[in-house]
C-alpha positions as CSV (number, residue, x, y, z in Angstrom):
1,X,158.3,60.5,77.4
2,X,159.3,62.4,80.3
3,X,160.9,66.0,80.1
4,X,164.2,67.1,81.0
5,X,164.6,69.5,84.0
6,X,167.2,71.7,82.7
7,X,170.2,73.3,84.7
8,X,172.5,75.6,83.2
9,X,175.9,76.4,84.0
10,X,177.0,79.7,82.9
11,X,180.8,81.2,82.0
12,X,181.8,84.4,82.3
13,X,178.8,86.2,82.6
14,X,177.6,89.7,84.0
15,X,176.2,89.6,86.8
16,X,155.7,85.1,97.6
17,X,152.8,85.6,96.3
18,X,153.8,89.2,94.9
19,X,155.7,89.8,91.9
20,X,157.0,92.8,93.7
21,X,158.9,91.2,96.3
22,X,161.3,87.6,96.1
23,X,161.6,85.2,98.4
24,X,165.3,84.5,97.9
25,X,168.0,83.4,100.7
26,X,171.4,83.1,100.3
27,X,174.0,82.0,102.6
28,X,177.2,81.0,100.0
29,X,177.0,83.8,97.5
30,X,178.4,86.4,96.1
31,X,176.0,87.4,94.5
32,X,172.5,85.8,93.5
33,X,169.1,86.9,91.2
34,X,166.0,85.6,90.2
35,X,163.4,85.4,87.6
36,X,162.0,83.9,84.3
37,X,162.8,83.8,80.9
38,X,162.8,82.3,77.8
39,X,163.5,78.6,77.5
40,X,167.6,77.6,75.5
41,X,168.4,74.6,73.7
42,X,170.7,72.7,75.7
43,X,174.4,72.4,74.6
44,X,175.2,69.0,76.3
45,X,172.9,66.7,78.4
46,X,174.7,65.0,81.2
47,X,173.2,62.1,83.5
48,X,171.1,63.1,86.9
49,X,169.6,60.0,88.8
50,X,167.5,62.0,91.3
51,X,165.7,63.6,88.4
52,X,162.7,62.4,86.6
53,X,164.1,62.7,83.3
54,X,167.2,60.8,84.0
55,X,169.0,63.7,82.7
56,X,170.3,67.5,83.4
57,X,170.8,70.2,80.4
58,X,174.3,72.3,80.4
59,X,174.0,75.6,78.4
60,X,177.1,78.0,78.1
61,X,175.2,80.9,77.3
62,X,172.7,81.6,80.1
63,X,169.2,82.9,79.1
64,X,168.5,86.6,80.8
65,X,165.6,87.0,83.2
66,X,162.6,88.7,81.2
67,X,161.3,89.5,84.3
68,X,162.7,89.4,87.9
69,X,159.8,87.8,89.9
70,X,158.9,85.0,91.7
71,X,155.5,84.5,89.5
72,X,156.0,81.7,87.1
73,X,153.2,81.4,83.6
74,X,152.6,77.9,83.3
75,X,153.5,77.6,80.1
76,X,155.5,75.6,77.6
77,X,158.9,77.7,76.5
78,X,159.3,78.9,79.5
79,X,161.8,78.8,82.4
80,X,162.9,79.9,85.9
81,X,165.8,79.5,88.2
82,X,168.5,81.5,89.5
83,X,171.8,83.2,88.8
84,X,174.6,82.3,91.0
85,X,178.4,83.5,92.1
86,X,179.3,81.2,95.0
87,X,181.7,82.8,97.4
88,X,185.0,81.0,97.7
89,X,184.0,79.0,100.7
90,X,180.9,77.8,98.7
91,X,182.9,76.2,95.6
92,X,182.8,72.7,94.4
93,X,180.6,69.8,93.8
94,X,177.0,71.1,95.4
95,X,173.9,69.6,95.8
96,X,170.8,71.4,93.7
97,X,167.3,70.6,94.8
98,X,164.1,71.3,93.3
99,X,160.9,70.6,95.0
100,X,157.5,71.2,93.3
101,X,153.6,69.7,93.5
102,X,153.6,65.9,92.8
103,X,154.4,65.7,88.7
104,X,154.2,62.9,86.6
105,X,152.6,59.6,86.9
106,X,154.5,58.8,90.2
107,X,153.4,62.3,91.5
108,X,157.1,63.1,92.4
109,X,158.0,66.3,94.2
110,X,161.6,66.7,94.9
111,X,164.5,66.4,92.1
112,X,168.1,66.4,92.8
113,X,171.2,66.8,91.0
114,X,175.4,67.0,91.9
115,X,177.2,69.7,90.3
116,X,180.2,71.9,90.4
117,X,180.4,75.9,91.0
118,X,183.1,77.7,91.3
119,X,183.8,81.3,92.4
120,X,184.8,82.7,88.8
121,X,182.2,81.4,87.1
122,X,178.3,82.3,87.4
123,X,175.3,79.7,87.4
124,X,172.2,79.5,86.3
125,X,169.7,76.6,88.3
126,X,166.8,76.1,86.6
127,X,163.6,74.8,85.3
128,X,161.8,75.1,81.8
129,X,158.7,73.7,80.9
130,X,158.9,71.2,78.0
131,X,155.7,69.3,78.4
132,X,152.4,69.5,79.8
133,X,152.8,67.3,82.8
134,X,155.7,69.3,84.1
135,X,153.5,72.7,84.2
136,X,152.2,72.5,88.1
137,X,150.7,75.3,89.5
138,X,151.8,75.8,92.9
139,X,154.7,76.5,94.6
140,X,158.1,75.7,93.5
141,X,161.6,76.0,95.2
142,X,165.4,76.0,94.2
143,X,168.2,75.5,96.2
144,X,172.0,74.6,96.6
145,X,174.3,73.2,99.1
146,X,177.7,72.1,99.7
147,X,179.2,69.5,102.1
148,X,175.3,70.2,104.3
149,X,175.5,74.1,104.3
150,X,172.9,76.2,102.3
151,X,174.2,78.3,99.5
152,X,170.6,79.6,97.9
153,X,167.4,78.9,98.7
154,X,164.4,80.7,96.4
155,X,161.0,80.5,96.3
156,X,158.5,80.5,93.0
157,X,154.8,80.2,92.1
158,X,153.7,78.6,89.5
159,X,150.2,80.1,88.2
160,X,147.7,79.8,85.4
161,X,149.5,82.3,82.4
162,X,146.2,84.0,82.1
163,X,146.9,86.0,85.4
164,X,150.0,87.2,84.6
165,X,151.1,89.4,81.8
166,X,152.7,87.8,78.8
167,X,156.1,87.0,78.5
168,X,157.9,88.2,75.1
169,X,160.1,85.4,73.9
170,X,162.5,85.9,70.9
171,X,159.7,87.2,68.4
172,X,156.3,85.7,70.1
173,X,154.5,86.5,73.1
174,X,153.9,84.0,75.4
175,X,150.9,84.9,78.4
């Protein structure tokens, strides 16, 4: 059974190889960050054919970042992505894209998904690891687009959670 990559969709929230420094481009927002955190259940799964799942998660309550870096612990539970406000020229259905090392049995590398954003609400695009086959090291990127043009484009690295320090999620540590 195959995973689900999870996207989150966010309402009225407040807003490499370094851990230092992002790798984060954005052309269509208002205002855009970064990190990991701790995977969320999902409140409602919707349908996404360009993913390998089949399927997209929805949360309402975004998770916050536990850290704002690009360095991502392989590691069941937990998650990465980006917040988003898309400026008013940027709103409507967009195109999100993930593209990682080949995963699963078909060794796929890119997943995409249609969505709407709008300019009073903030998003979260992301990815949480679920199961061991999604857990590539590498590197990883998120973007969006609307009608061709580029809203976000960021960068992440997935690496072995031994050379990282540990992530505290909700009463356990996770390294």
């Amino acid at each position: 059974m195959f995973g689900k990559m999870k996207f989150w969709i966010a309402c009225g929230c407040v807003l490499a190889a370094s851990p230092v420094s992002a790798n984060i481009v954005t052309f269509g927002a208002e205002s855009a960050d970064f990190g990991v955190y701790c995977a969320v259940d999902a409140d409602v799964e919707v349908p996404a054919e360009g993913t390998i799942s089949g399927v997209v998660n929805l949360v309402t309550e975004p998770p916050h970042f536990e850290r704002r870096i690009n360095l991502v612990p392989a590691q069941i539970g937990i998650g990465f992505g980006v917040h988003l406000m898309v400026s008013p020229d940027y709103q409507g259905q967009i195109v999100v894209q993930t593209i990682h090392p080949p995963m699963g049995p078909e060794g796929v590398t890119h997943e995409s998904w249609v969505t709407e954003v709008t300019e009073d609400r903030m998003a979260l695009h992301g990815f949480s690891f679920e199961y061991d086959y999604e857990m590539v090291r590498g590197d990883w990127s998120i973007s969006a687009s609307v009608d061709g043009r580029l809203i976000y484009h960021a960068d992440f690295i997935v690496v072995d959670p031994a050379t990282v320090p540990p992530v505290a999620c909700t009463g356990q540590m996770l390294s």
